[in-house]
C-alpha positions as CSV (number, residue, x, y, z in Angstrom):
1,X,157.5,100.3,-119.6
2,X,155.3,97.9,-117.4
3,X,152.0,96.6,-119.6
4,X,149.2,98.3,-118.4
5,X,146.0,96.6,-117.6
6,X,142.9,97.9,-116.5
7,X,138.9,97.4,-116.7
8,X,136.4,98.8,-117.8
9,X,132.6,97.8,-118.7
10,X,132.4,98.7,-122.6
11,X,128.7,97.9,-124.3
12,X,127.8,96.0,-121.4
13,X,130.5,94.2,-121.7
14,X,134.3,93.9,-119.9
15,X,137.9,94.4,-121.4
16,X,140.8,95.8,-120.0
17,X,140.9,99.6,-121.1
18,X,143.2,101.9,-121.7
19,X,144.4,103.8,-118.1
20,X,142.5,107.9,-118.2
21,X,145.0,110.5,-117.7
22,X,147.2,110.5,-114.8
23,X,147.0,112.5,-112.2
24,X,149.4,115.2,-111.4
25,X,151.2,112.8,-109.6
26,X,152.4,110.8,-112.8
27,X,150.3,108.3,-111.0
28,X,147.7,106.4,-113.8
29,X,143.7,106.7,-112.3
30,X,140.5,104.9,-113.1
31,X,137.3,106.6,-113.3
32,X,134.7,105.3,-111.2
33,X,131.1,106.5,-110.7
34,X,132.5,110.3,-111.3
35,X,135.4,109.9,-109.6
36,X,139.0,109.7,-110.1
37,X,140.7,106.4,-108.0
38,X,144.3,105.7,-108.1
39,X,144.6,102.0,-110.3
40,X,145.1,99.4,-108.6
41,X,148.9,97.0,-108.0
42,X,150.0,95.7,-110.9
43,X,149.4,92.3,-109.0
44,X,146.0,92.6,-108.9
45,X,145.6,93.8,-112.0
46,X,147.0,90.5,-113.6
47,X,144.4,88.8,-111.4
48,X,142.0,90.0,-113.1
49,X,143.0,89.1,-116.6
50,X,143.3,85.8,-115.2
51,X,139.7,86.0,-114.1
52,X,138.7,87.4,-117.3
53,X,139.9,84.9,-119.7
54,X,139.2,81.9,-117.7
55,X,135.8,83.4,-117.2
56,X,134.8,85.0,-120.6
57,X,137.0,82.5,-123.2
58,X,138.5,86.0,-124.1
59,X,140.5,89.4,-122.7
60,X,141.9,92.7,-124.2
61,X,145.3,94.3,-123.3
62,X,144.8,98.1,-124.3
63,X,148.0,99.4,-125.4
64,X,150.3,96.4,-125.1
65,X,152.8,97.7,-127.5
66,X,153.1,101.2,-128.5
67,X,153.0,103.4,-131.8
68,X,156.8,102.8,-132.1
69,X,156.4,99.3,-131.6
70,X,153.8,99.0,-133.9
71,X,155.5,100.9,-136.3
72,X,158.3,98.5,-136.6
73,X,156.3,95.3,-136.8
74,X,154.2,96.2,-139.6
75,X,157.2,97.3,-141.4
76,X,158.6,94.2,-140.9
77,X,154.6,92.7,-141.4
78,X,155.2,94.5,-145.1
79,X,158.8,93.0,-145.7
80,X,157.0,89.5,-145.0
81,X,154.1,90.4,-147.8
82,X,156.5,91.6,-150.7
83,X,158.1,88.4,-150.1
84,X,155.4,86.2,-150.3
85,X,154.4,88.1,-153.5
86,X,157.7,86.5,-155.3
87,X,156.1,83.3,-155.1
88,X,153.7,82.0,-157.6
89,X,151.9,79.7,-154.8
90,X,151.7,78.9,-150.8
91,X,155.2,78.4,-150.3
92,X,156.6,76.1,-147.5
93,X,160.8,75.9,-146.2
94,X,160.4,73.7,-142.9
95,X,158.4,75.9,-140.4
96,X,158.4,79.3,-142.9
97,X,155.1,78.8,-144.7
98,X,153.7,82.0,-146.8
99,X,149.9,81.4,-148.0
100,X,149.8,83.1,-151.5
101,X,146.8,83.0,-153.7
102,X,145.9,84.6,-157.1
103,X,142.2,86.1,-155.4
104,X,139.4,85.4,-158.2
105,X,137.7,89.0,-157.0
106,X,140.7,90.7,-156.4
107,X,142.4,90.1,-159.7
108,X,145.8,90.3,-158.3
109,X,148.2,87.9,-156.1
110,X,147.5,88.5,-152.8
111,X,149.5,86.8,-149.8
112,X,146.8,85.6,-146.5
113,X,149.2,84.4,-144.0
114,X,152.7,83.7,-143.1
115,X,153.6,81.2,-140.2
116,X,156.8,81.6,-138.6
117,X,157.9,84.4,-141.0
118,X,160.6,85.0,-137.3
119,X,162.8,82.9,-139.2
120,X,162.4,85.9,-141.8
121,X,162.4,89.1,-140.4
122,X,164.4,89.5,-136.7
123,X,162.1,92.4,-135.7
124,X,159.8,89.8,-136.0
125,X,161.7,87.2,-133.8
126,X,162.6,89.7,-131.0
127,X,158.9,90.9,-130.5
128,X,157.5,87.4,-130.2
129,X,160.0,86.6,-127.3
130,X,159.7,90.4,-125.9
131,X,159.6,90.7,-121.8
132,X,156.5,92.4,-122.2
133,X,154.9,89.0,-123.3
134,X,156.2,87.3,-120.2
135,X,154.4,89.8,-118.2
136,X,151.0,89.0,-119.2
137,X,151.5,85.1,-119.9
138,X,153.4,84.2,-116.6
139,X,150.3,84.5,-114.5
140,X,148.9,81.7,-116.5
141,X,151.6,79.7,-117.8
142,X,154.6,80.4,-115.5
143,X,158.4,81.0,-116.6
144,X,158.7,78.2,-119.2
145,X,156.8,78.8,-121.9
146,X,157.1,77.5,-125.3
147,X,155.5,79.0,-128.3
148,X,153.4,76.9,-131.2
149,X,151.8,79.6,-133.7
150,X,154.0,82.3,-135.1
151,X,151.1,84.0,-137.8
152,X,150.9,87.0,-139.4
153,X,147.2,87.5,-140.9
154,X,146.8,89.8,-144.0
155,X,142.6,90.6,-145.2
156,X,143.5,92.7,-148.2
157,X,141.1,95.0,-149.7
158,X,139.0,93.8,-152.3
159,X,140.1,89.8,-152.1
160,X,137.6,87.2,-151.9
161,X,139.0,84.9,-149.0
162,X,139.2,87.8,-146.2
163,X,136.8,85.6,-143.4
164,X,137.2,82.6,-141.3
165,X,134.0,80.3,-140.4
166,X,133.4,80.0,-136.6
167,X,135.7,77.6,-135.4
168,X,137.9,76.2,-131.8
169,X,141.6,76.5,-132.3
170,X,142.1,72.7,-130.4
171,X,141.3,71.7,-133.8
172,X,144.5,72.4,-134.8
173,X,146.6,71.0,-132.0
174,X,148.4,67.7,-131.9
175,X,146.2,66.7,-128.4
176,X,149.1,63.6,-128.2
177,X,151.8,66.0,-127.9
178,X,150.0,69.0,-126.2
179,X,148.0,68.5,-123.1
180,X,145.9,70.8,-121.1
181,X,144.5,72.4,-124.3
182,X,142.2,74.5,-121.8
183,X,144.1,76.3,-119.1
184,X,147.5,75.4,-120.6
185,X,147.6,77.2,-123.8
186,X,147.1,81.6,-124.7
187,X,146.7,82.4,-128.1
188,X,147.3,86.3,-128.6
189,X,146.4,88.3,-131.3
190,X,148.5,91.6,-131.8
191,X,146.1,94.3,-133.6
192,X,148.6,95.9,-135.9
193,X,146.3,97.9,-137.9
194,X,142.9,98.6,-136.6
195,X,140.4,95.9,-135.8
196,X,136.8,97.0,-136.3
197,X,133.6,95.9,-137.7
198,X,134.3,96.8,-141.3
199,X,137.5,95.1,-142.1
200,X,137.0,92.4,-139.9
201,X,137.7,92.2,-136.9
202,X,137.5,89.1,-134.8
203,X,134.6,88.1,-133.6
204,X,134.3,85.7,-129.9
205,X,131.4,83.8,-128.3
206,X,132.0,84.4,-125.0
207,X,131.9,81.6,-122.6
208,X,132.0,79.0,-125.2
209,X,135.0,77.7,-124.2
210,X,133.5,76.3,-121.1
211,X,131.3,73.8,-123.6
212,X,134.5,71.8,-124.6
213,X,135.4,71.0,-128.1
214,X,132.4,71.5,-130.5
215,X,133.3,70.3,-133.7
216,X,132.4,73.4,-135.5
217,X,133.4,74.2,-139.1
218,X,134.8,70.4,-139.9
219,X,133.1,70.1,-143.4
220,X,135.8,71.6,-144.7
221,X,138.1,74.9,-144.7
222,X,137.7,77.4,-142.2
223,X,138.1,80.5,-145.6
224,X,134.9,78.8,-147.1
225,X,131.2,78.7,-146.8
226,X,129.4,79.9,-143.8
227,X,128.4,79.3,-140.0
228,X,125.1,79.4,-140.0
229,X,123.4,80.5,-136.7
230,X,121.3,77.0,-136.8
231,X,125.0,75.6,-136.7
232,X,125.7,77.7,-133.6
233,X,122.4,77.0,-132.2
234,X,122.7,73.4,-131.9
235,X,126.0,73.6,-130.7
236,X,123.8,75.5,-127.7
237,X,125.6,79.1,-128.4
238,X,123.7,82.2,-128.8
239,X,124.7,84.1,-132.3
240,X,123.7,86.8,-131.2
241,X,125.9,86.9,-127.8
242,X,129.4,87.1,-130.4
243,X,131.2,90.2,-129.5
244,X,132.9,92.0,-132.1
245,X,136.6,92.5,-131.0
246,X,137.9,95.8,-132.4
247,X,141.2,97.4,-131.3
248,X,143.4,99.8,-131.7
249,X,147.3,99.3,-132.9
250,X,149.0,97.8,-130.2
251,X,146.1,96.2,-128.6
252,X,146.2,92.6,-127.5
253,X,143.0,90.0,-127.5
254,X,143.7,87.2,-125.4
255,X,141.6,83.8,-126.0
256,X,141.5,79.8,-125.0
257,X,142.1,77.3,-127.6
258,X,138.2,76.3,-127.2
259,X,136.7,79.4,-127.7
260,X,134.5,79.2,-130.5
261,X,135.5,82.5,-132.4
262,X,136.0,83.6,-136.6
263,X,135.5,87.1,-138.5
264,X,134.0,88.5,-141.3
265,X,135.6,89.3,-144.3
266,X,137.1,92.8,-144.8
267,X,134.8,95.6,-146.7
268,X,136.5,98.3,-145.8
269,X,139.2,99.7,-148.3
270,X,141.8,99.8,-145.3
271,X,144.4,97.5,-144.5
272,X,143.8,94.6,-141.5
273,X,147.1,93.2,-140.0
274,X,147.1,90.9,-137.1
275,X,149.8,88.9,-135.8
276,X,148.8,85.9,-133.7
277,X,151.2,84.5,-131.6
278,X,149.9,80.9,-129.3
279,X,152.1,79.9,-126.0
280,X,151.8,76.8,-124.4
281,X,153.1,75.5,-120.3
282,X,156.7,74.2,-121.5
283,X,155.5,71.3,-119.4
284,X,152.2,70.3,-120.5
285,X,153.7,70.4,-124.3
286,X,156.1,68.1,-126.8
287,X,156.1,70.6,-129.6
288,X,157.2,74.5,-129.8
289,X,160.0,76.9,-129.8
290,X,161.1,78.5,-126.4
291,X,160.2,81.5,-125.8
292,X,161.0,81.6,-122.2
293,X,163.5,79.7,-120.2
294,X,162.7,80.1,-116.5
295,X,161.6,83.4,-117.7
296,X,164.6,84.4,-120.3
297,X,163.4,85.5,-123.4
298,X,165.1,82.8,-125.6
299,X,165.9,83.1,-129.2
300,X,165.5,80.5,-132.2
301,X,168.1,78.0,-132.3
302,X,170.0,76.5,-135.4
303,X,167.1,74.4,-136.2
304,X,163.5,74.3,-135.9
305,X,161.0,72.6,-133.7
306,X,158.4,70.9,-134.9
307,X,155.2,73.2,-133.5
308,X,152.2,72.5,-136.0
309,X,153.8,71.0,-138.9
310,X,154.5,67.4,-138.2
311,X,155.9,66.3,-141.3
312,X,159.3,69.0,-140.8
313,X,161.6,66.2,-140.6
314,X,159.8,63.9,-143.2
315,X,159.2,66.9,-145.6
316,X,161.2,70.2,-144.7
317,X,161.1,71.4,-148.3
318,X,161.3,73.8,-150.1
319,X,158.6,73.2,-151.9
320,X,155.0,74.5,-153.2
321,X,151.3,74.2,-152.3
322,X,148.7,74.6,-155.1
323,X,145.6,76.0,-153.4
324,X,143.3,73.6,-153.6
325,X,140.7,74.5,-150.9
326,X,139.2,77.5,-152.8
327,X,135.8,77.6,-154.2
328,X,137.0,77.6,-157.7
329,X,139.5,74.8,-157.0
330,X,136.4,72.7,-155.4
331,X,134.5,73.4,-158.7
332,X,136.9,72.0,-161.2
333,X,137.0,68.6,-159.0
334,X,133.4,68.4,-160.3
């Protein structure tokens, strides 16, 4: 099954849609002014994402995986969780980190996220490599790609620390040993539950990553405090221009490492999954796992790679993290 693509204007704004019933044909239409239109090659289609991202800072993929699909990842997405729930604290073994905090509001051990939980759970491995990836990334970073973020995002219902401050993923990237953070890096975010407005869905600027790196949110941890719009303002964004990304399961949001982007906590009583998975040019980068090789999905070796944690060689654990970035943490400093 070929990813489908299409566009649609949605709020005034454009994502790639979902495709409208086919046509008795079998063949998949678009609906335009009234009518009914055959979609366009899958070439062109691709094109336009390409447009889209480089244009906006940000794209969705309507139905990149399906319920089955789905279905099997957040098992697997569950699996990770009742693991990180054995440890007492953030937990690190060389690239396998699982972010566990005892939430003050939640009154119960909750687990935030896991990075590179693949060397976990194979489902896990298999869908981060899976053709269908190469179909939408190739267009953008060719055959050899590598692959730097591995996370899996939990906002649990009730817990304090469910939001992230507006913030630019270069932040976050070794810039000696990745280049071309603009046009030679995709993060994807894989909507495993459903992303809306209530529990906390992204939220992007649109065009902001044509301003270059902003410095936004470096006071201190992204899970604390605020953005406040006079923060965006000077920065010369528009708060009010942030687009509220909410998906369905199996959606995909595409976005640049500059665009400015963060969410709100969840304050819905429903579960919010989201597995984010960053690719980089195998060329333009000295860190990652492959996840292509001249377009061959490629599995984890023996070892790992160093992808954002530099000190894996100096430090590979296993070892724990006390969380000391919390509100409460801060206040006992003091």
């Amino acid at each position: 099954m070929r990813t489908k693509v299409y566009r649609s204007d949605c709020g005034g704004k454009r994502q790639f849609a979902p495709p409208s019933p086919s046509g008795g044909n079998g063949v998949s239409v678009l609906e335009r002014g009234g009518r009914r239109s055959r979609a366009p090659p899958q070439k062109e289609r691709m094109s336009e994402l390409v447009e889209e991202l480089y244009r906006e800072g940000y794209a969705i993929v309507r139905g990149f995986f399906g319920p089955a699909e789905i279905a099997e990842i957040a098992a697997a997405a569950d699996r990770v969780y009742a693991e990180g729930l054995r440890h007492h604290a953030t937990y690190r073994h060389k690239n396998l980190l699982l972010e566990v905090l005892d939430d003050p509001q939640a009154r119960r051990r909750v687990v935030l996220q896991a990075h590179w939980s693949a060397w976990l759970e194979p489902v896990l491995e298999r869908m981060r490599r899976a053709p269908r990836y190469l179909e939408v990334l190739e267009p953008f970073l060719g055959r050899d790609i590598k692959q730097i973020t591995h996370q899996l995002h939990w906002k649990p219902p009730g817990a304090k620390y469910t939001f992230y401050r507006y913030h630019q993923d270069a932040r976050f990237r070794n810039a000696q040993a990745v280049r071309n953070l603009l046009y030679g890096t995709v993060n994807t975010g894989l909507a495993i539950d459903a992303q809306t407005a209530a529990n906390g869905a992204l939220r992007v600027i649109p065009r902001s990553h044509l301003r270059g790196y902003l410095g936004l949110s470096e006071d201190g941890t992204i899970m604390t405090g605020s953005t406040p719009d006079a923060a965006l303002l000077r920065a010369g964004l528009d708060p009010a221009a942030a687009v509220t990304c909410e998906m369905a399961p199996g959606d995909l949001l595409l976005w640049t490492l500059y665009t400015v982007h963060g969410s709100g906590p969840n304050l819905s009583g429903q579960e919010r999954r989201f597995m984010i998975n960053s690719y980089v040019r195998a060329a333009d980068s000295e860190r990652g796992e492959w996840a292509f090789r001249d377009g061959v999905s490629t599995p984890l070796g023996e070892e790992p790679q160093i992808c954002k944690y530099e000190q894996l060689r100096e430090r590979p654990g296993p070892f724990y993290i006390e969380p000391d970035w919390t509100e409460e943490a801060q206040a006992t400093k003091h």
